[in-house]
C-alpha positions in Angstrom: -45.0 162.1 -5.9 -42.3 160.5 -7.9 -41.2 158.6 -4.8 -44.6 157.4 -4.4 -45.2 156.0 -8.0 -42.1 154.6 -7.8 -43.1 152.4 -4.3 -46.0 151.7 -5.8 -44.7 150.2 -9.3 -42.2 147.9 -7.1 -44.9 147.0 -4.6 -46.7 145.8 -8.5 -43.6 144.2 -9.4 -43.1 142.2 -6.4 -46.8 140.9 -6.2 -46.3 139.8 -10.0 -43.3 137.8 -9.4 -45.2 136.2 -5.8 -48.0 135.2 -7.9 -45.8 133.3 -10.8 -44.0 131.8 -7.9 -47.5 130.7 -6.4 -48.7 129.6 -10.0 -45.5 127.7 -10.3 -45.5 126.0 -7.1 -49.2 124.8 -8.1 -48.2 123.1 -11.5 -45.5 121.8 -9.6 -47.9 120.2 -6.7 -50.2 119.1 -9.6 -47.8 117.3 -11.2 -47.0 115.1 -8.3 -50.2 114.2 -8.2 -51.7 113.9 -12.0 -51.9 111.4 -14.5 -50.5 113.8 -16.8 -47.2 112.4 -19.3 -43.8 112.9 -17.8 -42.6 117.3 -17.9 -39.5 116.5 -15.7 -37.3 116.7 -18.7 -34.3 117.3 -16.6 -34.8 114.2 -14.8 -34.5 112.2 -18.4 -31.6 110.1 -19.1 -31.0 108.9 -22.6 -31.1 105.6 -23.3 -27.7 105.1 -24.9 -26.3 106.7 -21.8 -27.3 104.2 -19.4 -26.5 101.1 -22.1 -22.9 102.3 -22.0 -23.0 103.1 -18.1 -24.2 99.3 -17.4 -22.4 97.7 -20.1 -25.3 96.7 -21.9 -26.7 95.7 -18.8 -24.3 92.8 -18.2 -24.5 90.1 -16.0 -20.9 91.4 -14.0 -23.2 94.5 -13.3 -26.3 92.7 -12.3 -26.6 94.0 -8.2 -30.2 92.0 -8.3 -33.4 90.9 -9.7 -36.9 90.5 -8.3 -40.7 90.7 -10.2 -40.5 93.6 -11.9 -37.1 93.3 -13.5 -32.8 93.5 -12.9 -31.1 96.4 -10.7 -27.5 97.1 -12.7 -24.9 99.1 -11.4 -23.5 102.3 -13.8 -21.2 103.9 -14.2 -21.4 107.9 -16.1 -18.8 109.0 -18.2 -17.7 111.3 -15.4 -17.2 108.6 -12.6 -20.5 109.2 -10.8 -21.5 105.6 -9.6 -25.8 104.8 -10.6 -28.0 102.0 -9.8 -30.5 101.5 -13.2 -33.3 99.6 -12.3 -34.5 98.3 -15.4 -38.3 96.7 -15.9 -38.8 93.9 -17.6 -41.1 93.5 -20.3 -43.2 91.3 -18.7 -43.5 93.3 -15.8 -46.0 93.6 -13.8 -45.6 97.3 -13.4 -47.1 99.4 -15.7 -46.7 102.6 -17.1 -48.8 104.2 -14.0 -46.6 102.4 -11.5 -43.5 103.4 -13.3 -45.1 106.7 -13.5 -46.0 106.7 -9.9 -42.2 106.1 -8.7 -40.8 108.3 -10.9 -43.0 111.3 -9.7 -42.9 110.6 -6.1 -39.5 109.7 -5.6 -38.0 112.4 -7.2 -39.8 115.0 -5.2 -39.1 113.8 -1.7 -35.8 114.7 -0.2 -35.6 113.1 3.0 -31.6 111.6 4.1 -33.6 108.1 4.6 -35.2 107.4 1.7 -33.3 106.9 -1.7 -32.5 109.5 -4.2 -34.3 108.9 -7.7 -31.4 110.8 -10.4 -33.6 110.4 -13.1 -35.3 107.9 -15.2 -35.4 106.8 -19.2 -39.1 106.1 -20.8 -38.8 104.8 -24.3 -41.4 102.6 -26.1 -39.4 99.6 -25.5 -37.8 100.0 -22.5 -38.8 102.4 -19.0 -35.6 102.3 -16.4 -34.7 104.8 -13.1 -32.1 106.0 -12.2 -31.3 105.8 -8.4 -28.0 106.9 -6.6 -25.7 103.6 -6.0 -25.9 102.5 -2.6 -22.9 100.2 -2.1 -23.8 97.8 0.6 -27.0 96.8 -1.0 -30.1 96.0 1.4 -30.5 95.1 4.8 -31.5 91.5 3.9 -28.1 91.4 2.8 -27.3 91.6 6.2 -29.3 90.4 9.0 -29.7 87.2 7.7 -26.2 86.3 6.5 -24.6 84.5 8.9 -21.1 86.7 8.5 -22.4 90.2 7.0 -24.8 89.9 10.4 -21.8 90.4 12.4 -21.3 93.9 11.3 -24.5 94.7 12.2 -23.8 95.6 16.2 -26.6 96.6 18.4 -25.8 100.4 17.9 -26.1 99.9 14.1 -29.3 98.0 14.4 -30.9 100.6 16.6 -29.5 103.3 13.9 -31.0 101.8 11.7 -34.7 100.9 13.0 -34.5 104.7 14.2 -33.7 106.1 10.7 -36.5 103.6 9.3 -38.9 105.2 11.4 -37.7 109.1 10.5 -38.1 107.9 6.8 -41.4 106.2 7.3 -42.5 109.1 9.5 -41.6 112.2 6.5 -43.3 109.9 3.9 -46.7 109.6 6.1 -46.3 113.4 7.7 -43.5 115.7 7.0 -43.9 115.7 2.9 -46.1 117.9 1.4 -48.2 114.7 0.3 -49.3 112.0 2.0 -47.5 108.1 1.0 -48.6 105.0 1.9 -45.5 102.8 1.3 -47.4 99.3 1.1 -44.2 97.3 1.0 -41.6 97.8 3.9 -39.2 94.8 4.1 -36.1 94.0 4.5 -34.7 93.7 0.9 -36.1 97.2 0.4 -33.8 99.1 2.7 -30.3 100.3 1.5 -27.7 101.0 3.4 -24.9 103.5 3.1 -21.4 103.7 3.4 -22.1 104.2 6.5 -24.7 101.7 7.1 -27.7 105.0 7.4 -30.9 103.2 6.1 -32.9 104.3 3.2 -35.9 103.4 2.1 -36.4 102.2 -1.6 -39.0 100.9 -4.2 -42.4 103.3 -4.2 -43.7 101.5 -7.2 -46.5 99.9 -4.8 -46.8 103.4 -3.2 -50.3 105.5 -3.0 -49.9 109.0 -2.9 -52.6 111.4 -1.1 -53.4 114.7 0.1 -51.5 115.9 2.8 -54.9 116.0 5.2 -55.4 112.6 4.2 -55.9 109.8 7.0 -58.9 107.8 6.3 -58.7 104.0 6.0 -58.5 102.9 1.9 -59.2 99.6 -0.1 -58.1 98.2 -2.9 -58.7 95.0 -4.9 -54.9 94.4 -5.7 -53.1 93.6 -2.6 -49.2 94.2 -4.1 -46.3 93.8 -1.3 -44.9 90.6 0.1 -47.2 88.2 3.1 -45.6 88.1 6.2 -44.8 92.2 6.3 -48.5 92.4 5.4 -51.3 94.2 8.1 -54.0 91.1 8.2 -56.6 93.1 7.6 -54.6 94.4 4.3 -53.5 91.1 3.1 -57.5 89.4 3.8 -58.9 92.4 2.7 -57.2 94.5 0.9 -57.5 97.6 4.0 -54.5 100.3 4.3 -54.0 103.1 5.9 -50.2 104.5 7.6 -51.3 101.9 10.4 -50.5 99.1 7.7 -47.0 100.8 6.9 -46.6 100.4 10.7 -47.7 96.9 10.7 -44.7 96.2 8.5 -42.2 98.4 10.3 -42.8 96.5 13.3 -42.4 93.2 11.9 -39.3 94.5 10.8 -38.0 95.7 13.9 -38.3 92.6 15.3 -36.2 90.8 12.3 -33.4 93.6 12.8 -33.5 92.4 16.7 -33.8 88.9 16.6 -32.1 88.5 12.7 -34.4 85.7 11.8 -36.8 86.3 8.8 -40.7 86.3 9.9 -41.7 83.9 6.8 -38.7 81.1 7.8 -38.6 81.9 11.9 -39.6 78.2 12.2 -40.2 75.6 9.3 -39.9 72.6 11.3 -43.6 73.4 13.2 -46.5 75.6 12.0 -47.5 76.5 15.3 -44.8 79.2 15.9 -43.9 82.1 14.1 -41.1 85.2 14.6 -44.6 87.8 16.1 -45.8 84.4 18.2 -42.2 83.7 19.8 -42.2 87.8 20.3 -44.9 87.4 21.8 -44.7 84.4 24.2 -41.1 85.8 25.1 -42.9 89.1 26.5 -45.3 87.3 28.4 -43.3 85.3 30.1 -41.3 88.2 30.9 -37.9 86.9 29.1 -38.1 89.2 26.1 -34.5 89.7 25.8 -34.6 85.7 24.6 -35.4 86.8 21.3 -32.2 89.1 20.3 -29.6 87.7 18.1 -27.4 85.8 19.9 -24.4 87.4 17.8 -25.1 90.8 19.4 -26.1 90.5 22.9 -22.7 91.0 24.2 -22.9 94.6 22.4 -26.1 95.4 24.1 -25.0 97.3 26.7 -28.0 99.1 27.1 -30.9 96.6 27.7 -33.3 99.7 27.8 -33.2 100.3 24.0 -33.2 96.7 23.1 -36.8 96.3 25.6 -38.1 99.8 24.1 -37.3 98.2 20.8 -39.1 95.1 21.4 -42.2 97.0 23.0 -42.2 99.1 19.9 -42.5 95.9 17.5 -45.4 94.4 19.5 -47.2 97.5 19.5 -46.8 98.0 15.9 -48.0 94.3 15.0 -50.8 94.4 17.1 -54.3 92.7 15.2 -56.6 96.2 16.4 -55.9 98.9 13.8 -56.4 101.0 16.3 -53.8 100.2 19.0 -50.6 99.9 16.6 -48.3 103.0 17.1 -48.4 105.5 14.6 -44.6 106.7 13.0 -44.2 109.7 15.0 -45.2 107.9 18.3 -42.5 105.5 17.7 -39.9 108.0 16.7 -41.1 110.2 19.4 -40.1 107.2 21.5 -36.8 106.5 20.3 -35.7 110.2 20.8 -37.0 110.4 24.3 -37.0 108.2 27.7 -40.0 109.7 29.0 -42.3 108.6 27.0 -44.2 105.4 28.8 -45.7 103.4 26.0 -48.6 101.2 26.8 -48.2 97.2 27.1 -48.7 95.0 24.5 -52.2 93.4 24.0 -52.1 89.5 23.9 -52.9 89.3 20.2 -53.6 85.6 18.0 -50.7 86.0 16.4 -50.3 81.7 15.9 -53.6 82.1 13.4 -51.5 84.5 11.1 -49.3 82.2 9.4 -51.8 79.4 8.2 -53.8 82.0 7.1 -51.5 84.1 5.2 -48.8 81.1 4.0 -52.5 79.6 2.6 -50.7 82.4 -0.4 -47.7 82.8 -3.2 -45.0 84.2 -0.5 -45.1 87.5 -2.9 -47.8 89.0 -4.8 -46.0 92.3 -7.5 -42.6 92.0 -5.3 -40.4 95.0 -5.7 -37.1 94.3 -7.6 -34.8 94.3 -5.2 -36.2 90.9 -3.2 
């Protein structure tokens, strides 16, 4: 009998803690998603701290600056290197954007996307606190005419394929649902060992994990020429839009021309349009940077990678490849993807450059 009432006051015990683990777990998922002030104390940097890290925010530290405000490196009293990305006071981001970042970023964990440290929300001032990436962003790369030639083939296919893992955990794998709404070049990092990471979620929209229906909004934010048409025209998103952008930027990392600059001299060709005309006329190696086709050993991934881009720009919502179709076709040679539909791309460009190049652009452009 004593055995018994022993089992059972464990067995008691043990569904107690399970439901304050539950209970916890809850406040926690609620919090991600709320409009409720900031209870991440431990996240909370003080502001003196990162004044002394930056040097007062100097100039000598300034790594960039963009619409909503300066990116400083940092360094903490104990050595550890930070990136402070501090918004302006004219920002366009307000506290429910800043809010938004801070709360999304800090609970994904994904070796693709950057790490949010922490963040500092006074009256005057709201700043987060990232880890320092020390090679910057991607734009930093693929369209210099020296740091491009670091960038190899097997880099450039590292990095579209950790794009697509990142892109495919936001959209998928997390425990909520994230519509990025401004992939581009300038807002992927890259490591020490040139591993992409994807940055900025101050345009992001967060939803429930079941979530895939097609969403509008009035406030197109992100830059034209990464943009979905039917986002950019009318203000339509979904994952597919995310993919739009992704595709758009495979074929920069490829060809390392910018889509909004491929060709100033005539208005009837863009980066998507000379993609495109390359594919159809069966040439479409014609469009890889010249600096790298020697390293392309394998032509496979380089076509794959192509065919992947077109699929991803294509004008139907409907026939654009979802995240884990691409990465399910980077990882595997068995997979037969369909062929690109012919697609208007040449009417993009007078439509969308009719536009400011930008509209809310992330900070590190």
């Amino acid at each position: 009998m004593l055995v018994f009432s022993v089992a059972l006051c464990l067995i008691c015990v043990c569904v107690c803690l399970r439901k304050n683990k539950a209970r916890k777990v809850d406040v926690s998922t609620h919090a991600v998603t709320s409009n409720q002030d900031f209870t991440v104390e431990s996240l909370q940097y003080d502001f003196a701290t990162l004044v002394n890290a930056t040097n007062n925010f100097s100039d000598e530290n300034k790594l960039g600056e963009g619409g909503f405000g300066g990116v400083y490196k940092g360094t903490l009293s104990n050595g550890k290197l930070i990136a402070v990305k501090r918004l302006s006071a004219s920002s366009s981001q307000g506290i429910q954007e800043f809010k938004t970042e801070v709360l999304v970023v800090a609970k994904l964990q994904h070796r693709n996307l950057v790490r949010l440290l922490g963040f500092c929300y006074t009256k005057q001032e709201k700043l987060l606190v990232y880890e320092y990436i020390r090679n910057k962003s991607l734009d930093n790369f693929i369209f210099d005419e020296e740091n491009r030639r670091q960038l190899d083939w097997k880099r450039r296919y590292n990095i579209i394929r950790g794009i697509a893992r990142g892109l495919l955990y936001l959209h998928h794998d997390s425990r909520i649902r994230i519509i990025h709404r401004d992939l581009k070049a300038s807002n992927i990092l890259l490591d020490d060992e040139m591993n992409p990471k994807i940055s900025d979620f101050g345009t992001s929209r967060i939803f429930g994990v079941d979530h895939s229906q097609t969403n509008y909004t009035n406030a197109v934010v992100g830059t034209y020429g990464y943009m979905a048409p039917e986002y950019a025209l009318h203000g339509q998103f979904s994952i597919k839009s995310d993919a739009y952008s992704f595709g758009v930027l495979v074929l920069e990392i490829i060809s390392g021309r910018k889509v909004s600059t491929f060709n100033q001299v005539s208005d009837d060709e863009d980066l998507l349009s000379y993609a495109w005309r390359q594919w159809e006329a069966g040439t479409p190696l014609e469009i890889v940077d010249p600096i790298i086709r020697d390293s392309c050993s394998n032509n496979t991934d380089v076509m794959r990678c192509i065919q992947i881009g077109l699929l991803c720009v294509q004008e139907s919502v409907e026939d654009r490849l979802t995240m884990a179709n691409v990465v399910l076709t980077l990882d595997s040679y068995s997979i037969t993807l369909p062929v690109p539909e012919q697609t208007d791309f040449l009417a993009r460009p007078r439509v969308i450059t009719s536009f400011p190049k930008e509209v809310n652009n992330s900070v590190h452009s």
